[in-house]
C-alpha positions, 0 to 999 in steps of 0.5 A: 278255186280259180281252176276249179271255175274254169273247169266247170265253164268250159264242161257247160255244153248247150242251154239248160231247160229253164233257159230254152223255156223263157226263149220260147215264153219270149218268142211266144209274147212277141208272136201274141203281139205281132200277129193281130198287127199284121193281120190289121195291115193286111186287111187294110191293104185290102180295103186300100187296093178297093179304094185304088179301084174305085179312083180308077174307074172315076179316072177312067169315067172322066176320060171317056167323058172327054173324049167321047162327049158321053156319060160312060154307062158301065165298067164294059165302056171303060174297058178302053181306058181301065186295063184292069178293074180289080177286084171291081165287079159291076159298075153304074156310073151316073152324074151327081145332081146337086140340091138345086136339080143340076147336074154337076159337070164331069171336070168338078169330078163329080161322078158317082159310081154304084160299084160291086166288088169282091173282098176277101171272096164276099161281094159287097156293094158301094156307092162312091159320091166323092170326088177323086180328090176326096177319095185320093185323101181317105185312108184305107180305114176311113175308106173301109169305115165307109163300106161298113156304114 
């Protein structure tokens, strides 16, 4: 009996077709569940890559301001200081006035910038009232629920 089961262990070659079958329902399961997740890193990358642009032009909006004395106007008065826009567009950038009728200086971080940009090849305008600060501590989903709104 012994010889008649090792016999028959050693004469199985490759898998049967009910094996190879549940390999792919396994590999089809774990596909079902992976792909929209990945999907949704990517489209939050996205949105996180126009978040990094947005804090960019303010950064750059603040440098022009301390070192020219002026208001930045556009993205073109920037380009000294932004070697690239990213998916950024076309840019109006202008000082938050506050509830009393002042104007907020530019060391608050208090710059608003109107902003057209390109994502996933649509263009979609923003404008971003917050500081850098505040920008630095949004999420790419809080960010992306901020253009949608």
């Amino acid at each position: 009996m012994k010889k008649y089961l090792q016999k028959k262990l050693n004469n199985e070659k490759g898998m049967t077709l009910i094996e190879l079958l549940a390999v792919i329902v396994i590999i089809a399961i774990i596909a079902a569940i992976a792909i929209p997740a990945i999907g949704n890193i990517i489209e939050n990358s996205r949105y996180g890559a126009v978040k990094s642009d947005f804090q960019n032009a303010l950064a750059a909006a603040n440098l022009y301001i301390a070192e020219e004395g002026t208001d930045p106007t556009d993205l073109d008065s920037l380009s000294e200081y932004i070697e690239d826009a990213g998916s950024l567009i076309d840019v109006t950038i202008s000082r938050v006035t506050t509830a009393a009728g002042d104007t907020a200086g530019a060391d608050e971080g208090s710059l608003e910038i109107l902003g057209s940009f390109d994502l996933n090849g649509t263009t979609e305008s923003l404008t971003v009232a917050q500081t850098n600060a505040e920008l630095s501590e949004m999420s790419a989903a809080e960010f992306k629920d901020l253009i949608q709104n």
